[in-house]
C-alpha positions in Angstrom: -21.4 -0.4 -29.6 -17.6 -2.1 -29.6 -16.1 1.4 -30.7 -17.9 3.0 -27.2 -16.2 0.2 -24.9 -13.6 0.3 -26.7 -13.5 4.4 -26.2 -13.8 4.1 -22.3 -11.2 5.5 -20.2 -8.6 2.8 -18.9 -9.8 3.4 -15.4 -13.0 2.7 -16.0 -12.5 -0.6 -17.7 -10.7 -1.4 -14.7 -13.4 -0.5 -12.6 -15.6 -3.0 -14.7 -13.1 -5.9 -15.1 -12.8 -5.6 -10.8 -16.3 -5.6 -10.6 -16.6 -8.9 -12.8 -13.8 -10.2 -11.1 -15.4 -10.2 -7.8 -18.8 -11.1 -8.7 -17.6 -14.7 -10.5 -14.4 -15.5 -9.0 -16.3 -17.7 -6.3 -19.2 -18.6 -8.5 -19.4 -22.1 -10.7 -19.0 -20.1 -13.7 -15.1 -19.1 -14.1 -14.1 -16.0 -13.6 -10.6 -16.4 -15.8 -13.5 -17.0 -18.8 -15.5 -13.7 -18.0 -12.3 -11.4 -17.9 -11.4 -13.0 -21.1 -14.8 -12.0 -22.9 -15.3 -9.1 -20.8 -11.4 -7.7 -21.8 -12.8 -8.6 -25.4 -15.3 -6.8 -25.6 -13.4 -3.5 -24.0 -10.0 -4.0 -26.4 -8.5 -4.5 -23.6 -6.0 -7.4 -24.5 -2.4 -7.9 -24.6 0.2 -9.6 -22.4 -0.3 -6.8 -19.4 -4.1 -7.1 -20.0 -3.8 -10.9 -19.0 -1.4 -10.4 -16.4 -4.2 -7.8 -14.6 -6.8 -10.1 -15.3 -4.7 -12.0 -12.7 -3.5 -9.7 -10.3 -6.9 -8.0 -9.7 -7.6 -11.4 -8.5 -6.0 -10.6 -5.1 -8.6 -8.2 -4.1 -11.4 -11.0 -4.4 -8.5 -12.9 -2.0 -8.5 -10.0 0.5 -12.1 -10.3 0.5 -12.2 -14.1 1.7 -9.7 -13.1 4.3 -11.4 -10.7 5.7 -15.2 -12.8 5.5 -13.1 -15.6 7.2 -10.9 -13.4 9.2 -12.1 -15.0 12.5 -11.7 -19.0 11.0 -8.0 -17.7 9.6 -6.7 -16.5 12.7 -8.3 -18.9 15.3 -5.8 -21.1 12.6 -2.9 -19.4 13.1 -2.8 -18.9 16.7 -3.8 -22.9 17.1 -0.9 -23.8 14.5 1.7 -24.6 16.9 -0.6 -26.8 19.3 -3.9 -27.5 18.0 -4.6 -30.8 16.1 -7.6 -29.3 14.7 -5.9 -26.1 13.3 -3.0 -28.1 11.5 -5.5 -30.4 9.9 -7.6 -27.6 8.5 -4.1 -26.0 7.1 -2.4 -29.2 5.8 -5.4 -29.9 3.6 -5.4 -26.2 2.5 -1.9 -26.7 1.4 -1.9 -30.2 0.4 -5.3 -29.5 -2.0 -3.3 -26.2 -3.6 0.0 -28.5 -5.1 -1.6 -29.7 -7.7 -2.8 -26.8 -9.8 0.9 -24.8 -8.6 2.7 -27.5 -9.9 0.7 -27.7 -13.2 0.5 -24.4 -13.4 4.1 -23.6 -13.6 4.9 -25.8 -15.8 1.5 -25.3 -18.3 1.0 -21.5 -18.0 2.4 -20.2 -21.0 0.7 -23.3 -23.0 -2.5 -22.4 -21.6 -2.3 -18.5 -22.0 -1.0 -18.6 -25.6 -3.6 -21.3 -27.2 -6.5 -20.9 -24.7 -6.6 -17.3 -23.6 -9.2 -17.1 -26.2 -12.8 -16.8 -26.5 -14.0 -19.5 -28.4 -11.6 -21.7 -26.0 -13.6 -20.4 -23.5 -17.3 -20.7 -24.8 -16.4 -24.6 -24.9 -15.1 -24.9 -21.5 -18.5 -22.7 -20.3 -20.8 -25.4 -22.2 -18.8 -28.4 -21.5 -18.5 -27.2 -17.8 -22.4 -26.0 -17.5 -23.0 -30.0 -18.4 -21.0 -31.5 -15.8 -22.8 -29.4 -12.9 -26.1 -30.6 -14.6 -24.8 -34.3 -14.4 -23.7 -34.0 -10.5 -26.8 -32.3 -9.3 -28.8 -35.2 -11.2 -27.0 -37.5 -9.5 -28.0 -35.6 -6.5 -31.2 -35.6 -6.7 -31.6 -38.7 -7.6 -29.6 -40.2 -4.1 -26.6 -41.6 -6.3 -24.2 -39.4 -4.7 -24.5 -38.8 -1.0 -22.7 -36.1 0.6 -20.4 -38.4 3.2 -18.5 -35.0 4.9 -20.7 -32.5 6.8 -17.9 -30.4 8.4 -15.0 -28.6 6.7 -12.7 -30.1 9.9 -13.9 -34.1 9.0 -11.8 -33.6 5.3 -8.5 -35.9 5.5 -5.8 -36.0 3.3 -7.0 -37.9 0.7 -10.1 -35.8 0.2 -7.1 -32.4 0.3 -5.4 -34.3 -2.9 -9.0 -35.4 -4.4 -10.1 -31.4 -4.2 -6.7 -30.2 -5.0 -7.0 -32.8 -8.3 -10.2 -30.9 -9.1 -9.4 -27.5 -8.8 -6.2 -28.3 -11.2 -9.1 -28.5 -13.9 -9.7 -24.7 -13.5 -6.4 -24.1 -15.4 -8.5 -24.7 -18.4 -10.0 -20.9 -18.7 -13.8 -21.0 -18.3 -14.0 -24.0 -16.4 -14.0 -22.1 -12.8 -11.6 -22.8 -10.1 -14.7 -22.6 -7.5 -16.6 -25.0 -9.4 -14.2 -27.0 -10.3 -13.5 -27.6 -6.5 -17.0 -27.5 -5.3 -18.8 -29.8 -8.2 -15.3 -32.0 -7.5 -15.9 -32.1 -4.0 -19.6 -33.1 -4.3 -18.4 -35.5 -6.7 -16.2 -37.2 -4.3 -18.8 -37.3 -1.2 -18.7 -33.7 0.2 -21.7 -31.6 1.6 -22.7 -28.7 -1.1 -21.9 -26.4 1.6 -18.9 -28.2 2.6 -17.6 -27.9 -0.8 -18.2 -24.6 -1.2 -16.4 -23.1 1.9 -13.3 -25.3 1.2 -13.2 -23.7 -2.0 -13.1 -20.2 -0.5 -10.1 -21.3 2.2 -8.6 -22.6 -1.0 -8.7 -19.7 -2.8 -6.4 -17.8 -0.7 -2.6 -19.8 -1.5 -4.3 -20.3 -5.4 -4.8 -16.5 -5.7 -1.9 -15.4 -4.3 0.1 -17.8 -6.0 -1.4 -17.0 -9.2 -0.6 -13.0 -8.5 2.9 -13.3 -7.4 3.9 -15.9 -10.3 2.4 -13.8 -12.9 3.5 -10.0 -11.2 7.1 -11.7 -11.2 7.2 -13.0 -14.5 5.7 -10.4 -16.5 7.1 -7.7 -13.9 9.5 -6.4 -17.0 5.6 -5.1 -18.8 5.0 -2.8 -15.8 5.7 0.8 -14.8 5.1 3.3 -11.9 2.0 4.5 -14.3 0.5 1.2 -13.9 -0.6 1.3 -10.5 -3.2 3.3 -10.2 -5.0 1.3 -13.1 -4.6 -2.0 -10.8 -5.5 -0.2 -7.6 -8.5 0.7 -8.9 -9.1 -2.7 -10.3 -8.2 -4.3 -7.5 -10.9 -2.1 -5.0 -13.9 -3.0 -7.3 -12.6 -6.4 -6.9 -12.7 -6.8 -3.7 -16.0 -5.2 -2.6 -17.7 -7.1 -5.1 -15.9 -10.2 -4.1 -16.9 -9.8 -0.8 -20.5 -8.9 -1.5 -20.8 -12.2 -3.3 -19.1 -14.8 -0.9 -21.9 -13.1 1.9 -24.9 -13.8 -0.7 -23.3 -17.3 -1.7 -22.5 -19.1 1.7 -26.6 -18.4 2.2 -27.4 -19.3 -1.3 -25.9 -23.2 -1.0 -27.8 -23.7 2.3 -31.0 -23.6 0.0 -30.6 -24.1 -3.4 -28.3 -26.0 -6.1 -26.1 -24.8 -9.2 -28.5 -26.2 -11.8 -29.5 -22.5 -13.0 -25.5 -21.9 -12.9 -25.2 -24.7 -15.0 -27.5 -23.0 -18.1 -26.3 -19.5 -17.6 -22.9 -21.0 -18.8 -24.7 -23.1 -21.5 -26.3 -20.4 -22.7 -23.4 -17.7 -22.5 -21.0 -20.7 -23.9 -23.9 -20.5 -27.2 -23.9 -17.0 -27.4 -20.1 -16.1 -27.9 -19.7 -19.1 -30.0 -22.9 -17.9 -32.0 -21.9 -14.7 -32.4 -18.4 -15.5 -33.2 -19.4 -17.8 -36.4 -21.8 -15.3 -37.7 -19.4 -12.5 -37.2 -21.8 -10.4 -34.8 -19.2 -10.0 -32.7 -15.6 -9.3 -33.4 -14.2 -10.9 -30.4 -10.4 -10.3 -29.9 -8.1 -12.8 -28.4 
């Protein structure tokens, strides 16, 4: 079974690793974490191979921009003059320092010891058990949502969110659910929470692309592109497939059955790493 992923063509693992991409980048269950496994499980991992993991990330941003395409340029028109407008952007920025800041400093720590699968697994169980905590708390009317409207967050909540999503670093903790679990956490509305997360996706993402294209720029050559076009395509119709299912999911339901799909991923790799089921590469 390894030997046929590992046969597949190169643009076809992109296709794959775009479409993963999109489908957990904005879902409580890190998306960093499934590229990991997913690259694993294809051989496809190496320096370049982590540096597309984070490029192809831009096409889940272009997908959040053009959901929110309305929200984002009622902002920028409204910049200059409307209170409202430069609220909603300074807590965008303000919530995106902390995680660029640790970020540049941590990145090659955090890519050389916990690029990893095992690494991983841990953050997916550890993480899957902190969503179980905060939606217990929940439901049991410890933790009332105090913020019902995206344009109520001050700066204080910005730096509490932005505190949060630093977490995400940490592959397989998710930078969505780090933010929205953090958010509930700290008196947002679930749904609240969640669409911050999306606006904050946008500076994180393109951040994240530009810092890594930059650095590792020297591991890239005209033959190259078509691989992360193609990645970054899948990426982004997936991506914007699932913000549209999860801004109606969150008006309904919680992220409790999140919560044991990473448990129970986070058992599997670990399991089949220790028995040897699974060679995983990292």
């Amino acid at each position: 079974m390894l030997e046929l992923l590992y046969a597949l063509p190169l643009l076809v693992k992109a296709a794959i690793l775009g479409v993963v991409e999109g489908l957990t980048e904005f879902l409580p269950i890190s998306s960093t974490g499934h590229l990991i496994l997913a690259g694993s499980l294809l051989g496809f991992a190496g320096e370049k191979e982590k540096m597309f993991s984070v490029a192809i990330q831009t096409g889940a941003m272009l997908a959040v921009i053009w959901y929110f395409r309305v929200r984002i340029l009622a902002t920028i028109a409204g910049i200059a003059r409307e209170r409202r407008a430069q609220r909603f952007a300074a807590n965008v920025i303000i919530a995106f320092i902390p995680a660029a800041v640790l970020g540049v400093l941590f990145a090659s720590y955090i890519k050389a010891w916990l690029f990893k699968p095992v690494p991983v697994a841990i953050a997916f169980i550890v993480g899957g058990l902190v969503i179980l905590w905060v939606e217990s708390r929940q439901r049991r009317g410890l933790a009332r949502p105090r913020i019902h409207d995206i344009d109520s967050l001050g700066a204080a909540d910005a730096v509490r969110l932005g505190v949060a999503q630093a977490f995400a670093l940490i592959p397989g903790t998710s930078r969505s659910g780090a933010t929205i679990i953090g958010g509930m956490l700290f008196g947002l509305s679930r749904q609240v929470a969640t669409e911050f997360s999306f606006f904050l996706a946008i500076p994180t993402l393109i951040g994240a692309g530009v810092y890594d294209s930059w650095k590792y720029r020297h591991l890239l050559g005209a033959g190259d592109l078509p691989l992360f076009a193609v990645g970054l395509v899948f990426a982004f119709f997936s991506a914007l497939a699932c913000v549209h299912w999860l801004i109606r999911y969150v008006a309904t339901h919680d992220f409790v059955p999140f919560a044991w799909y990473r448990i129970a991923f986070g058992l599997l790799v670990l399991g089949t790493a220790a028995s040897g089921l699974v060679e995983w590469v990292g």
